[in-house]
DSSP file (Angstrom, degrees, kcal/mol; ACC not computed):
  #  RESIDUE AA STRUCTURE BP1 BP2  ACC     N-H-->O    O-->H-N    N-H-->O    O-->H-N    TCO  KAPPA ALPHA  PHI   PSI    X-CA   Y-CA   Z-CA
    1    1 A X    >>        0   0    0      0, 0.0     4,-1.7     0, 0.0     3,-0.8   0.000 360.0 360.0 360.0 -53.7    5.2   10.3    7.3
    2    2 A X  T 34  +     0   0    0      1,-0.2     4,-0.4     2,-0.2   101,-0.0   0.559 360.0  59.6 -73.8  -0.7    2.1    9.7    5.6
    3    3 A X  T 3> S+     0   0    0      2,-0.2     4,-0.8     3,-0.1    -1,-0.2   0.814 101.8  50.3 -82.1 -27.4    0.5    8.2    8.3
    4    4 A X  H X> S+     0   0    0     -3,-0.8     4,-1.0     2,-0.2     3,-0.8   0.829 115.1  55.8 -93.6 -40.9    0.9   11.3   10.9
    5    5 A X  H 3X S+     0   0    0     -4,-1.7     4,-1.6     1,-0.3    -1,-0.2   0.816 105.5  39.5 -71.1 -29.3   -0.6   13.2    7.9
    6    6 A X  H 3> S+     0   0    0     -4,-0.4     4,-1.0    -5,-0.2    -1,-0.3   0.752 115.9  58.7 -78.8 -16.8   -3.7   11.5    7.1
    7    7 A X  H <X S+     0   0    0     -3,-0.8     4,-1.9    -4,-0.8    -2,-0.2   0.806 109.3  46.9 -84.8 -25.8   -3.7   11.5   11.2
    8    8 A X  H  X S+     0   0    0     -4,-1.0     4,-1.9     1,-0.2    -2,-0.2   0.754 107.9  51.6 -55.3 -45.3   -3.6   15.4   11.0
    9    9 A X  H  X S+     0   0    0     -4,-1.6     4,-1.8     2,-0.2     5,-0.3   0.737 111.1  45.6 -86.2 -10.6   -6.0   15.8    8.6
   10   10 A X  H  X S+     0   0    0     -4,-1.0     4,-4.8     1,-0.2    -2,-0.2   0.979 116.4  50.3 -76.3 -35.1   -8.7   13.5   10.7
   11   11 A X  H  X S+     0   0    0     -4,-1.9     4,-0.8     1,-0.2    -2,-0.2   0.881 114.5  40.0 -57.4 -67.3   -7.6   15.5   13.7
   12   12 A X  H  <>S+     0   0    0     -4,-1.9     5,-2.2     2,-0.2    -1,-0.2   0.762 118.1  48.7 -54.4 -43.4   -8.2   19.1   11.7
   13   13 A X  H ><5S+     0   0    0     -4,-1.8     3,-2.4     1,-0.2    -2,-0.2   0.953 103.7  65.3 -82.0 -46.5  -11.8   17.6    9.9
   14   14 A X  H 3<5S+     0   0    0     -4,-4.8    -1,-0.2    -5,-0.3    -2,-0.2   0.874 108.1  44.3 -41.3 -41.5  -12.7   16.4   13.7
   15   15 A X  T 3<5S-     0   0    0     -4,-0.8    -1,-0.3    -5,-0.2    -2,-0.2   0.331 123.9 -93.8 -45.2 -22.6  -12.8   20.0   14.2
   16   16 A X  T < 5S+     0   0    0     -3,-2.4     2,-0.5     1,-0.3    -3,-0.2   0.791  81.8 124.4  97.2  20.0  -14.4   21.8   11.7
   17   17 A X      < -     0   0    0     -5,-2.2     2,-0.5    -8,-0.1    -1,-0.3  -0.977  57.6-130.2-123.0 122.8  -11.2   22.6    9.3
   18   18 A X        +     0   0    0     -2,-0.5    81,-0.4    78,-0.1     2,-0.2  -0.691  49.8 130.8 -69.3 103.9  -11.7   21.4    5.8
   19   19 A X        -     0   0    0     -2,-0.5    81,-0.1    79,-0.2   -10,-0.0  -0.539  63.1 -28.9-149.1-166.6   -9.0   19.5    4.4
   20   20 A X        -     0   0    0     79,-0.3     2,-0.2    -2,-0.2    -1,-0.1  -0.201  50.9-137.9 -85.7 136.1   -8.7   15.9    2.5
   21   21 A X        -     0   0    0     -3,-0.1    26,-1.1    -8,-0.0     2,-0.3  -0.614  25.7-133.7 -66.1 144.3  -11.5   13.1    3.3
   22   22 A X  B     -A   46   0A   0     24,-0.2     2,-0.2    -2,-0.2    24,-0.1  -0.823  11.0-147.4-105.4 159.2   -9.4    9.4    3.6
   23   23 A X        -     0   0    0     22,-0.6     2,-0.3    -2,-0.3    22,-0.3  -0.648  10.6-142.9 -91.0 154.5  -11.0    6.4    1.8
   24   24 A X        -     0   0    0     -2,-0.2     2,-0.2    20,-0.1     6,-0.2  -0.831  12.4-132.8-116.4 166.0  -10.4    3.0    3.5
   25   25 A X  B >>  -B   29   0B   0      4,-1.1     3,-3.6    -2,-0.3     4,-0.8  -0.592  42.0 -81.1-108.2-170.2   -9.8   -0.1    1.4
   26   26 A X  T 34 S+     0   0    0      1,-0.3    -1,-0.1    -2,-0.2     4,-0.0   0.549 131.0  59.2 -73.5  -3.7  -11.6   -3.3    2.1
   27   27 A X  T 34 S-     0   0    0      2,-0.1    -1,-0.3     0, 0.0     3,-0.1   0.512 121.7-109.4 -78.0 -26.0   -9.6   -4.5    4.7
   28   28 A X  T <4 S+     0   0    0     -3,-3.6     2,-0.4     1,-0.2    -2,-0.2   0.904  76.9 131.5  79.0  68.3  -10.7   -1.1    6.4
   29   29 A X  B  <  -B   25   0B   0     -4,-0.8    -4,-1.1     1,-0.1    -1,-0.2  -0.966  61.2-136.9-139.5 136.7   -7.1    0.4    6.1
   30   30 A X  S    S+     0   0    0     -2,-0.4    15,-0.5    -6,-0.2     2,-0.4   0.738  76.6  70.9-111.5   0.4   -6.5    3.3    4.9
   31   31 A X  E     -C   44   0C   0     13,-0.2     2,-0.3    11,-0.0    13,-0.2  -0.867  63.4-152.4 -86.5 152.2   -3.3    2.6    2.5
   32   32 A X  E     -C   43   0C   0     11,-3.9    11,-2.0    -2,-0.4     2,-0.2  -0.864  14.3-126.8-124.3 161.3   -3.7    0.9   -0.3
   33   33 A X  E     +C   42   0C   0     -2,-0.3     2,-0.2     9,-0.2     9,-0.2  -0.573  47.3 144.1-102.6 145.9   -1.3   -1.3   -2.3
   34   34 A X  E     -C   41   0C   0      7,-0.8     7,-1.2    -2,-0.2     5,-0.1  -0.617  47.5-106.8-175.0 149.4   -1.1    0.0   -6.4
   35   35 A X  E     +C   40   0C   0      5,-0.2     2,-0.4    -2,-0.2     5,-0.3  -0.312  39.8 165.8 -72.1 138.1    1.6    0.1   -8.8
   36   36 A X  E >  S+C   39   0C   0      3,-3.6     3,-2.5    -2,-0.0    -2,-0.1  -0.965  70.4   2.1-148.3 151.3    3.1    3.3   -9.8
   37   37 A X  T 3  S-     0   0    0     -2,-0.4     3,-0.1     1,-0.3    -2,-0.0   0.738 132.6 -62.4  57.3  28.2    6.5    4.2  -11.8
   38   38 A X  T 3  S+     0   0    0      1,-0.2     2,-0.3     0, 0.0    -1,-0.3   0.617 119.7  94.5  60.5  29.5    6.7    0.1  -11.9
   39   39 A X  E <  S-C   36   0C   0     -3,-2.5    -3,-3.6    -5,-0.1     2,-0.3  -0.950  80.9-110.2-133.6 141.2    6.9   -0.5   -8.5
   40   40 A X  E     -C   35   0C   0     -5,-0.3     2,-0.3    -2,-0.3    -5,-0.2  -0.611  42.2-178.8 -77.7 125.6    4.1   -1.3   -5.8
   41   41 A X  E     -C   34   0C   0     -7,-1.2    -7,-0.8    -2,-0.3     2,-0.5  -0.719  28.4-117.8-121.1 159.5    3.6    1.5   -3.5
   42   42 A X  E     +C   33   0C   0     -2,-0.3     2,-0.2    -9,-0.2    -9,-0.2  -0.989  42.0 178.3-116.7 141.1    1.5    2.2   -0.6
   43   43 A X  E     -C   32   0C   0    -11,-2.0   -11,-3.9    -2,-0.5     2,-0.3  -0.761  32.8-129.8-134.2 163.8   -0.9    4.9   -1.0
   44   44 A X  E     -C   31   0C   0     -2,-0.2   -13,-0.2   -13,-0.2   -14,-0.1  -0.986  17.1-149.5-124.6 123.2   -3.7    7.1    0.5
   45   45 A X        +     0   0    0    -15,-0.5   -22,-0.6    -2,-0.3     2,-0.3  -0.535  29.8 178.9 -81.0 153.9   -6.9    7.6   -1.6
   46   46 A X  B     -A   22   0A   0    -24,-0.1   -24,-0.2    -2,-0.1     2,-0.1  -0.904  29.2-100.8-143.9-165.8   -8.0   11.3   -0.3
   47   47 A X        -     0   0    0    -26,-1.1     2,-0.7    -2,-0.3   -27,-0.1  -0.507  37.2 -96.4-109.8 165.1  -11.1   13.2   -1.6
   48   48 A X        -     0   0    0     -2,-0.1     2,-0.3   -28,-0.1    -1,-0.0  -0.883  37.2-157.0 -84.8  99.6  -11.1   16.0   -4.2
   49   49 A X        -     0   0    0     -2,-0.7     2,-0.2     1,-0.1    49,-0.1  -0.618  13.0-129.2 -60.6 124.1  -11.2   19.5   -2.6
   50   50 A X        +     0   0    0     -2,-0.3     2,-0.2    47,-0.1    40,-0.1  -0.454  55.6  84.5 -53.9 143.8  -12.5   22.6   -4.5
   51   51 A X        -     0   0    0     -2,-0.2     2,-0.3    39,-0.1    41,-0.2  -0.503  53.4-127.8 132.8 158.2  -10.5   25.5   -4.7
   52   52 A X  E     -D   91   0D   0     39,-2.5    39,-1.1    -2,-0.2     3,-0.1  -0.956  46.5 -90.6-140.1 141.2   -7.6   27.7   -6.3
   53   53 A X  E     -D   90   0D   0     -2,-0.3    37,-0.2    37,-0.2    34,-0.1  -0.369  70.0 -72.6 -60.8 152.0   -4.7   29.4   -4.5
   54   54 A X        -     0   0    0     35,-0.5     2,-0.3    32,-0.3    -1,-0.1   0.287  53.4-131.8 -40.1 169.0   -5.7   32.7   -3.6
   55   55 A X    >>  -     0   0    0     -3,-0.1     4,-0.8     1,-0.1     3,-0.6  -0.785  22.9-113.2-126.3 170.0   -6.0   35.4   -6.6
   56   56 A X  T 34 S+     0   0    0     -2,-0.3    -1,-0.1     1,-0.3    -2,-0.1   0.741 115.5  51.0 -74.7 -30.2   -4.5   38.7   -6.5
   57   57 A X  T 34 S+     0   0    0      1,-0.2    -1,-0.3     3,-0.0    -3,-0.0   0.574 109.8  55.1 -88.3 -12.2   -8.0   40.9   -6.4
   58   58 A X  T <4>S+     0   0    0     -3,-0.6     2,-1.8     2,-0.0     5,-0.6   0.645  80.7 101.1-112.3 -18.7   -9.4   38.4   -3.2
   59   59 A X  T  <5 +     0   0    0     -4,-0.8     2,-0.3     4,-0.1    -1,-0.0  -0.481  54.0 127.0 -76.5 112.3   -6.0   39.2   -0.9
   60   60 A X  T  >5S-     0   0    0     -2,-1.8     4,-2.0     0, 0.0     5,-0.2  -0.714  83.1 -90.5 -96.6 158.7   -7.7   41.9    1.5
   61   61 A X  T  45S+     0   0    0     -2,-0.3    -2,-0.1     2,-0.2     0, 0.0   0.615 126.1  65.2 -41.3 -20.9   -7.7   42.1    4.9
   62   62 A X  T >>5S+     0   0    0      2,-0.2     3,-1.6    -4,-0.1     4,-0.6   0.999 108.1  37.5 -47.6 -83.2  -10.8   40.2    4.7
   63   63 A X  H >><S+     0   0    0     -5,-0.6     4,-2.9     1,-0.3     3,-0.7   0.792 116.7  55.4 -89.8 -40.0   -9.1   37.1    3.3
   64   64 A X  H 3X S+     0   0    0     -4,-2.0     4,-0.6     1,-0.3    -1,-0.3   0.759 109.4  47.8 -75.8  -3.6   -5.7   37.8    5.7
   65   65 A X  H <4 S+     0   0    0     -3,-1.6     4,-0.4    -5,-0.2    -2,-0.3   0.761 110.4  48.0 -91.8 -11.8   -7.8   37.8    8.7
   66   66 A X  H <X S+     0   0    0     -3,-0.7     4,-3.3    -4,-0.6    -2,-0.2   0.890 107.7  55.1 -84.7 -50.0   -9.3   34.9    7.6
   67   67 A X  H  X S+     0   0    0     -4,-2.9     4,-1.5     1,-0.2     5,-0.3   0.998 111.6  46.5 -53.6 -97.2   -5.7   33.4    6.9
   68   68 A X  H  X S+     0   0    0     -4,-0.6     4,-2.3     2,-0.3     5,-0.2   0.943 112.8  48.8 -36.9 -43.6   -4.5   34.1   10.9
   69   69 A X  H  > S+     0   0    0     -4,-0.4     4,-2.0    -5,-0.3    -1,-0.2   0.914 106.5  53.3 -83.4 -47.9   -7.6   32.7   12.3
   70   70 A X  H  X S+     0   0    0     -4,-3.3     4,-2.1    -5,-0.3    -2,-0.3   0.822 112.6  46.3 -38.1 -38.2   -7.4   29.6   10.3
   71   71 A X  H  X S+     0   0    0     -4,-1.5     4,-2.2     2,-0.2    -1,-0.2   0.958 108.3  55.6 -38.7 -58.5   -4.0   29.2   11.6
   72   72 A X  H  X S+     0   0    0     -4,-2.3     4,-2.4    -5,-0.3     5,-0.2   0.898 107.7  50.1 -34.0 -65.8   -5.2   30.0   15.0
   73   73 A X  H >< S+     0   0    0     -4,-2.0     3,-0.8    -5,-0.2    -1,-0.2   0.909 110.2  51.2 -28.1 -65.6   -7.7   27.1   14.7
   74   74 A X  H >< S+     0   0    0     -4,-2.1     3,-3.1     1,-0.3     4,-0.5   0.944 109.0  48.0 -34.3 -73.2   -5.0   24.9   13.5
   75   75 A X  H >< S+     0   0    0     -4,-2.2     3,-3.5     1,-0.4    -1,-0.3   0.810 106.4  56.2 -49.2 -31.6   -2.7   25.6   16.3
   76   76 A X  T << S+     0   0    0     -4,-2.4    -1,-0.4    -3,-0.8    -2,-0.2   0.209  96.2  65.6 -80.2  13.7   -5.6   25.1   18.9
   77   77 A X  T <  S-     0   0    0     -3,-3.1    -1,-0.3    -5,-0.2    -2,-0.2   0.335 125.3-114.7-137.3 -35.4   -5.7   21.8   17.2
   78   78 A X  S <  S+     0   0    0     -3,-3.5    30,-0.5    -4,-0.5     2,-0.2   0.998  77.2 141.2  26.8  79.9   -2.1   21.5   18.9
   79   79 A X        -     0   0    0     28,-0.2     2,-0.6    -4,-0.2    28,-0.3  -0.885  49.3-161.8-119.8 102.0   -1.1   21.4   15.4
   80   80 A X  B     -F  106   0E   0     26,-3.8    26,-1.9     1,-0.2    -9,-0.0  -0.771   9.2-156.3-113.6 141.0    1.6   22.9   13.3
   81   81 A X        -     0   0    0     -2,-0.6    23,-0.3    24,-0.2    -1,-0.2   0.891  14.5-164.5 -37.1 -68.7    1.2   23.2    9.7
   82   82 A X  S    S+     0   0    0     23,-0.2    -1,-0.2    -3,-0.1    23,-0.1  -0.078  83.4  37.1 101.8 -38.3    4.8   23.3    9.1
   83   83 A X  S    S+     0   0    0     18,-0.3     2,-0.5     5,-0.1     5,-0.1  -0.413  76.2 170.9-142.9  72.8    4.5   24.6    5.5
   84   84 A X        +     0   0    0      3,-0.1     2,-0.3    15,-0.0     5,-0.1  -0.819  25.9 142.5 -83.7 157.1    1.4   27.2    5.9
   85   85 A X        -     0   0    0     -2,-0.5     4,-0.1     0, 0.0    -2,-0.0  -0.961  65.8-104.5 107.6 127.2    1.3   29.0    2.6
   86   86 A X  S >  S+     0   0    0     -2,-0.3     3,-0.8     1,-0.3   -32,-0.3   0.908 119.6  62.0 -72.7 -14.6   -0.8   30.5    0.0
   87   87 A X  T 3  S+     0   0    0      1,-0.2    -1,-0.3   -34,-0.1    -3,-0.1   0.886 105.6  48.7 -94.0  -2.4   -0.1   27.8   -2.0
   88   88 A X  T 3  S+     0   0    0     -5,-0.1    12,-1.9     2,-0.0     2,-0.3  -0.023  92.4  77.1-120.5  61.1   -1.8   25.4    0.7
   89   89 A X  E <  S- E   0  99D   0     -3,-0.8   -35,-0.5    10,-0.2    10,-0.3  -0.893  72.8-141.8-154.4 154.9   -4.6   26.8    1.3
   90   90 A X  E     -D   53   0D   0      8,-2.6     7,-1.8    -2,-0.3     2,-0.6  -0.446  17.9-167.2-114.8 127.1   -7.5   26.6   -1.0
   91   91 A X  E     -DE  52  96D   0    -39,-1.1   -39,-2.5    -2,-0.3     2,-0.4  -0.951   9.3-168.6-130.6 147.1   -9.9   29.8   -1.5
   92   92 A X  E >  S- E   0  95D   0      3,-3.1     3,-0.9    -2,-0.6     4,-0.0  -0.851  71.3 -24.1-147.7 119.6  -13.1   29.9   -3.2
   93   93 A X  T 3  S-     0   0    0     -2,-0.4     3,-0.1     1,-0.3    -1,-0.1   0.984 129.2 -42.6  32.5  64.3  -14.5   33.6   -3.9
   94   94 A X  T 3  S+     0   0    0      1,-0.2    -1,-0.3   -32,-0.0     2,-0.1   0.034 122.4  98.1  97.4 -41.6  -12.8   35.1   -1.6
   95   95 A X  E <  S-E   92   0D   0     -3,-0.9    -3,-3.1   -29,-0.0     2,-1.4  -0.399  77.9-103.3 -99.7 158.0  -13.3   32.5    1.5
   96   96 A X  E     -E   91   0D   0     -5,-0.2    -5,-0.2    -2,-0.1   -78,-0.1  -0.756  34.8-179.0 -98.8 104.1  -10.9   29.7    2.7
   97   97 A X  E     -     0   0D   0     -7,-1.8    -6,-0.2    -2,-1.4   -47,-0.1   0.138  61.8 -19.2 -85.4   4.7  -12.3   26.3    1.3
   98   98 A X  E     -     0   0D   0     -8,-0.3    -8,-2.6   -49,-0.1     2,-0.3  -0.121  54.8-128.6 119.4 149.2   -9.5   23.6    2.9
   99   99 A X  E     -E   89   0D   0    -81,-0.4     2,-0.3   -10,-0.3   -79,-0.3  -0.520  38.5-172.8-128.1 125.2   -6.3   23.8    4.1
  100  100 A X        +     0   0    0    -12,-1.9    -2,-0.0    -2,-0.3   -13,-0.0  -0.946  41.9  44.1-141.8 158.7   -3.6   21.1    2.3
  101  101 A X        +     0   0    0     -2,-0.3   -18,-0.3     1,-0.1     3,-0.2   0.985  40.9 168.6  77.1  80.7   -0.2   19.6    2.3
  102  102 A X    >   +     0   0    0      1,-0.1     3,-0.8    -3,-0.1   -94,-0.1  -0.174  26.7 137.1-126.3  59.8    0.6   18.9    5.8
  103  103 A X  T 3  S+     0   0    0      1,-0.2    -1,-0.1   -98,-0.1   -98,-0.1   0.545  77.5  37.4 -27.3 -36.7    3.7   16.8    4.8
  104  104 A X  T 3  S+     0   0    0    -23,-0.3     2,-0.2    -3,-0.2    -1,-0.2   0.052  87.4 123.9-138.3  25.7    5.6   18.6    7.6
  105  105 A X    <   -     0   0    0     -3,-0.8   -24,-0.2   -23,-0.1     2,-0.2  -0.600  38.3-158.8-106.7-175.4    3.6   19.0   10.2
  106  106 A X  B     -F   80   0E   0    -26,-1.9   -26,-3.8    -2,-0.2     2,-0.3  -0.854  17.5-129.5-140.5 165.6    3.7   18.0   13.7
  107  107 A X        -     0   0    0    -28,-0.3     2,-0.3    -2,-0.2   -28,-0.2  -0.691  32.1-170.8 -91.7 130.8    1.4   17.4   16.9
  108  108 A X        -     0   0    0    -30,-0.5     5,-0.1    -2,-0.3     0, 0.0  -0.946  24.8-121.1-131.3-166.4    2.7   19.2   19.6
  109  109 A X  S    S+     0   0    0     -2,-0.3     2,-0.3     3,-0.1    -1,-0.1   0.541  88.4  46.5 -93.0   7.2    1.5   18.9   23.3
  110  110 A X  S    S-     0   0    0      2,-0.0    -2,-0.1     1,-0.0     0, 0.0  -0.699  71.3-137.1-142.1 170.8    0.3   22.4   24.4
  111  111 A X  S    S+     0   0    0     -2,-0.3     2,-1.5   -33,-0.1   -33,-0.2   0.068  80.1 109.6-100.3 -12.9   -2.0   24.7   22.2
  112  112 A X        +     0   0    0      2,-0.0     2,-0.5   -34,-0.0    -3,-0.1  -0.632  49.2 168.7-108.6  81.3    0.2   27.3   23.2
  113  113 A X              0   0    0     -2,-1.5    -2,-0.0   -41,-0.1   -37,-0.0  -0.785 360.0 360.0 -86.6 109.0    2.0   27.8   19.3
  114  114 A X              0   0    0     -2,-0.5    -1,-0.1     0, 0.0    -2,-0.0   0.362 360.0 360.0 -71.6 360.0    4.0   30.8   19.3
């Protein structure tokens, strides 16, 4: 699951849509082994985005056309979010700063996303 996501987001950044950077570890892989909740996990370092879910004074028409084309992008991506949302996507004054959480999305094979 977390592999198809980190594969989403290289897919998305290859593109020009701003979502999470991956880290590789020294092995050049990009999970890494570290204990959490006393168990050894594998994990994905990702980079810090800026940004706050949208605020109530920034939703316009501005900011929902902005909302719809970023989707658009995505889908032309032959991407689908799978959970698009205000709370994953990232605004800063008024503008769409990265795009997060694709936990449930999927590749599909045509660009043509209804």
């Amino acid at each position: 699951l977390i592999m198809r996501e980190l594969r989403i987001f290289k897919r998305l950044r290859d593109h020009g849509i701003s979502t999470y950077d991956m880290f590789k570890n020294r092995k050049g892989k990009f999970l890494h082994k570290a204990e959490l909740y006393g168990r050894v996990r594998r994990v994905a370092v990702l980079s810090y985005l800026e940004g706050k879910k949208i605020k109530k004074e920034w939703a316009d028409k501005q900011s929902a056309y902005a909302l719809g084309s970023c989707l658009r992008t995505i889908h032309d991506c032959n991407v689908i979010h799978g959970d698009f949302s205000k709370e994953n996507v990232l605004f800063e004054r008024n503008k769409i700063c990265g795009v997060i959480d694709f936990e449930w999305g999927k590749f599909t094979k045509s660009n043509k996303v209804k």
